[in-house]
N, C-alpha and C positions, 0 to 999 in steps of 0.2 A: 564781280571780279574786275571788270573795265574799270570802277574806281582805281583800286589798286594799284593796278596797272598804270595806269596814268601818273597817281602819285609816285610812284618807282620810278618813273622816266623823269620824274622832276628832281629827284634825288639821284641820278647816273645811276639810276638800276634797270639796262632795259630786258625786255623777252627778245630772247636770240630766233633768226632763222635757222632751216634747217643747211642751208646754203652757207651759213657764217665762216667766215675766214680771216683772221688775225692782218691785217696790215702793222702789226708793231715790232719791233724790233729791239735788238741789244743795240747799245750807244756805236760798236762795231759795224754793225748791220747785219748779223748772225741773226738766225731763227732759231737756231739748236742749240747746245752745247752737251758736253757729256759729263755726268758725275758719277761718282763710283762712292757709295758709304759705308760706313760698318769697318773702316781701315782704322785698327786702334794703336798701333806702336809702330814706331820708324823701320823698324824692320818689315813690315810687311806693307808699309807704303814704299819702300824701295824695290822690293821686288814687283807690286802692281807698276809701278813707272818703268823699268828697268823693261815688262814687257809690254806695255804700252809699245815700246818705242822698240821693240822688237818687232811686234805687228804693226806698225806704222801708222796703230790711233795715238791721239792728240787726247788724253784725260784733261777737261779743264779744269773738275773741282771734285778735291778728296775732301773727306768727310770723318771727323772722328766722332764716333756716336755715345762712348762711356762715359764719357767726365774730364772736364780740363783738371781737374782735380786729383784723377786717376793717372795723371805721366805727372812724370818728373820734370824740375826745368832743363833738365840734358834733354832729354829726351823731345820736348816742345822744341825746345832749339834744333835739336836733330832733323824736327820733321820741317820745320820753315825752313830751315837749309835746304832740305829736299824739292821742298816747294819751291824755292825762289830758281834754283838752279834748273830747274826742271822746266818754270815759268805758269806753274797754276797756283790755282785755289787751294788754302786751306781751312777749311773749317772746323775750329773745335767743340765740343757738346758743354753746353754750362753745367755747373754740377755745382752744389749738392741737388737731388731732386727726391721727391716724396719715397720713390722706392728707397732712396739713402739713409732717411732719417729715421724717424721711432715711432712712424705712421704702421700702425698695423692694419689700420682699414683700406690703408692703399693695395694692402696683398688678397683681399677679399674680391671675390666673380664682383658684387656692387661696388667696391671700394676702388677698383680700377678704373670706375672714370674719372676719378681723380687725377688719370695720369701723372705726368712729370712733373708736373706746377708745384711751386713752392708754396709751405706753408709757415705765414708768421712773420714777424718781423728780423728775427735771428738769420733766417734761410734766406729772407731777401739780400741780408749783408752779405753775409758768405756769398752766395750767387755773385753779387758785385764784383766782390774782392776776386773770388774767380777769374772775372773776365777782363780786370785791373792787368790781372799779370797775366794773362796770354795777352793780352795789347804788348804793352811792359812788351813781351819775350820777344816780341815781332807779327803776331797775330792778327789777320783784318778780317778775320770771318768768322762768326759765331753763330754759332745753333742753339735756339730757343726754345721752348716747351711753357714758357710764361708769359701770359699777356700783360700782367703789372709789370715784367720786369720789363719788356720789348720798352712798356712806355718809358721807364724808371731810365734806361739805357739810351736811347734819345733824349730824352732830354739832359744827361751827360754828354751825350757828343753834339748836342746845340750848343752846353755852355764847354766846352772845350776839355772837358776832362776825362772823354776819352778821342781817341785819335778821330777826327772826320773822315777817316778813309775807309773806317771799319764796319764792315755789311752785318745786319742782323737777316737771317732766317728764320723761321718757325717750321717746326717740326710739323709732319702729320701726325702726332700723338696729341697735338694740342687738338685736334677734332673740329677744324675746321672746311665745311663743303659748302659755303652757299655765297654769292654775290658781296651779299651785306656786310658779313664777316670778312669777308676779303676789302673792303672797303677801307672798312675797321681799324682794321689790323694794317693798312698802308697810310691811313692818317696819323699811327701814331710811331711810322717810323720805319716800320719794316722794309728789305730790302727783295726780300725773296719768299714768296709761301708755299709751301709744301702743303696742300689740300690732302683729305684720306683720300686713301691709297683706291678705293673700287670705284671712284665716281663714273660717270655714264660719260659719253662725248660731249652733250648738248650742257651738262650739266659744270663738265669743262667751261665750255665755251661762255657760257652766262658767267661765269667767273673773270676770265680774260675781257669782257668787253667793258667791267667793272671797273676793272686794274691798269695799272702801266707796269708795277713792278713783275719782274718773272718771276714765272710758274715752277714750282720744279713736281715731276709726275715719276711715278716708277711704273718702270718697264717693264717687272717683276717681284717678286714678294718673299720674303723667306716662310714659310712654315707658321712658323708663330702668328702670321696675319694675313693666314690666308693660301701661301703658296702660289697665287695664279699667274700669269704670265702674260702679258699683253704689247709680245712685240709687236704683232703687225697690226695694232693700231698705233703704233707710233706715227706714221703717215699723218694719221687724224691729229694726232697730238700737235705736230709741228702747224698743219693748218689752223687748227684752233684756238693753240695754248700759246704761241710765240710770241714775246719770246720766253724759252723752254728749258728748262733742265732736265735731260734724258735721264732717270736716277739708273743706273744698270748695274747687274752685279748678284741685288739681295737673295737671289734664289737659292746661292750657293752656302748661304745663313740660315742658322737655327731661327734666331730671333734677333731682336734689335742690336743686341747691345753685345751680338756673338764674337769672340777671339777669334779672328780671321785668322788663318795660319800664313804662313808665305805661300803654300803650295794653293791656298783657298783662293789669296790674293790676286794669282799667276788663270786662276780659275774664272774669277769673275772677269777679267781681259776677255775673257772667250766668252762670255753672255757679250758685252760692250761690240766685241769684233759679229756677233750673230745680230743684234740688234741695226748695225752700221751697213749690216748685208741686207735687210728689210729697208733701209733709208736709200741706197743704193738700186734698189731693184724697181721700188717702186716710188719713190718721192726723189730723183738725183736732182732734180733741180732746187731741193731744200737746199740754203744759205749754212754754213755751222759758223761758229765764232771763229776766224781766224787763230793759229796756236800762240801768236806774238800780241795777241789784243793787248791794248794797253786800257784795255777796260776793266778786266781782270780783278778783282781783290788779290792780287798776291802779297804774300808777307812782305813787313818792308824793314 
């Protein structure tokens, strides 16, 4: 195994201590930040902002998880409005993806690891074209599920066809948990990775010392993958993982891709404000993104 080892370290993969602690940061100087997913129509991201800022958290990044495909251009426009005026993040889901199309092995217990990845050459278009017009609409933040297309997608915003400002994501549905893969996946563009959802601390940490780009982690989990809850390792998160994406909220959800109500929306505020009482209590000297960063991906 010392071979290994060694070869790892010659390629920036190393074995982490149990001590490890994250010296990286957002270009701000933030460690944290907070995101809230699963907001799928302007209405119920107005009322998660409306009380945000009634309980006097700062949401940095909302998260549409069905499909840019799935709203309308009012409706896109609606929520970049929301977003700009507001001063966060907005990221939309690319669509079409395998549960969309006339894949029937993708609804099979084996056919699910398939996940959201596109299949074919037809689905990579459409995908494209998808994230053509949320750019188009005002859009700088998109959510991934495909590793051809993450590459396919940089290299349009190398050659200038789509906006330079515009951050790509990868979902935890694309099944990525190890160093390497996160590697991977930052050499060919990626802005932000969403690792699965149960990974261990240490297992964290050997990821983050791999990376520069941030982490995003959940807090908590809806039902469909799991249900578990891990605010008060948030602490560990921010030492480990920074810098971090807080994901807060899913617990309040069925599954991924659930119709958040307004009243659901008003709900996950109150996971965000429990999790900020955990950051509060026992990590206050964690850094968060200022609310005015001009780091930000907001719509433009």
């Amino acid at each position: 195994m010392d071979n290994t080892k060694e070869f790892l370290e010659k390629i920036g993969i190393y074995e982490t201590s149990k001590d490890f602690k994250s010296d990286k940061r957002f270009k701000d100087g933030g460690q944290y930040r907070f995101e809230v997913p699963g907001i799928q129509s302007p209405k119920t991201m107005n009322a998660l902002l409306e009380e945000s800022l009634k309980n006097n958290i700062f949401i940095h990044r909302v998260t549409q998880t069905k499909g840019i495909m799935m709203l309308t251009d009012e409706e896109i426009k609606e929520m970049v409005n929301l977003a700009i005026n507001y001063g966060c993040e907005l990221f939309l889901a690319v669509g079409p993806r395998a549960t969309y199309d006339t894949s029937a092995t993708v609804h099979t217990k084996e056919g699910s690891r398939i996940g959201y990845r596109l299949r074919g050459y037809d689905n990579l278009v459409y995908a494209i074209e998808d994230v053509k017009r949320a750019c188009r609409l005002g859009v700088r933040g998109i959510l991934l599920y495909d590793e051809g297309l993450l590459w396919t997608l940089n290299e349009m915003r190398k050659a200038g066809e789509l906006p330079s400002s515009v951050h790509f994501k990868l979902s935890a549905h694309a099944g990525h948990s190890n160093p390497a893969a996160a590697k991977l996946l930052e050499s060919i563009g990626l802005d932000s990775l969403n690792p699965v959802r149960d990974l261990q601390i240490p297992m964290i940490a050997a990821i983050r010392n791999a990376i520069d780009i941030s982490i995003d982690l959940h807090t908590e989990n809806p039902k469909s993958t799991g249900g578990f809850i891990r605010h008060y390792e948030v602490p560990d998160f921010i030492k480990v993982a920074a810098p971090v994406y807080l994901k807060t909220g899913g617990s309040v959800a069925a599954n991924h891709n659930w119709d958040t109500t307004e009243k659901e929306a008003i709900a996950r505020i109150k996971q965000v404000k429990l999790v900020k009482r955990v950051i509060d209590n026992y990590c206050n000297d964690a850094i968060p993104s200022p609310n005015d960063s001009s780091y930000l991906s907001v719509p433009e």
